[in-house]
C-alpha positions as CSV (number, residue, x, y, z in Angstrom):
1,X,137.2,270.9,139.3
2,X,139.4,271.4,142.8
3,X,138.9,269.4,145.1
4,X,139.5,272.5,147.5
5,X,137.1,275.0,145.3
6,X,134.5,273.3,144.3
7,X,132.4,273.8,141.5
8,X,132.8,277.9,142.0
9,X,134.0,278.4,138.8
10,X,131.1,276.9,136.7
11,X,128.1,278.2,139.4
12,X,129.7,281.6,139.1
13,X,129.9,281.5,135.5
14,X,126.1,279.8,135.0
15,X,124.7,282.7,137.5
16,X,126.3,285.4,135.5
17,X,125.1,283.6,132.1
18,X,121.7,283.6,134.2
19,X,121.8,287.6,135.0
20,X,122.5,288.2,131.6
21,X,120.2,286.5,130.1
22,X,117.2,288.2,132.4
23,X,118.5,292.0,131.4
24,X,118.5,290.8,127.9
25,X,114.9,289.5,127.8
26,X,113.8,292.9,130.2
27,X,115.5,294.7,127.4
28,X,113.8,293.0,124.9
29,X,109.9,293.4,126.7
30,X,110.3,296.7,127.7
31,X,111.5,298.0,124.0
32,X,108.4,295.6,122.6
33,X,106.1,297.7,125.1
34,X,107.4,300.9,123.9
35,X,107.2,300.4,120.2
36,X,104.3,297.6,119.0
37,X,105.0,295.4,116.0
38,X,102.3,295.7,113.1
39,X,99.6,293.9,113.8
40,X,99.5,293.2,109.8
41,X,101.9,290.0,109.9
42,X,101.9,290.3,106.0
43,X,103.7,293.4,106.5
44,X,107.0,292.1,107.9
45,X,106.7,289.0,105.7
46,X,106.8,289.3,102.2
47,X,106.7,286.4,99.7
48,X,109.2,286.3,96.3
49,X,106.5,285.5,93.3
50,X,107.9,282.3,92.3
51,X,108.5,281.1,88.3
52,X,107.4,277.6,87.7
């Protein structure tokens, strides 16, 4: 860290990290809004029979 600069370099790298991290969970909300998951849980999960 400069003693002339600051701590510029980290806050603008943090606040970008913090930008992108908000479109990604819009992104995420708005494509669960649009297309619901299965409300059967046992549909996604499957167990493997297992041989004793």
């Amino acid at each position: 860290m400069s003693a002339l600069n600051g701590d510029k370099s980290r806050y603008h790298r943090e606040r970008k990290q913090k930008i992108a991290r908000r479109q990604r969970t819009r992104e995420l909300l708005k494509r669960d809004a649009v297309e619901p998951r299965s409300a059967n849980p046992s549909a996604r999960a499957k167990s493997k029979p297992v041989s004793a």
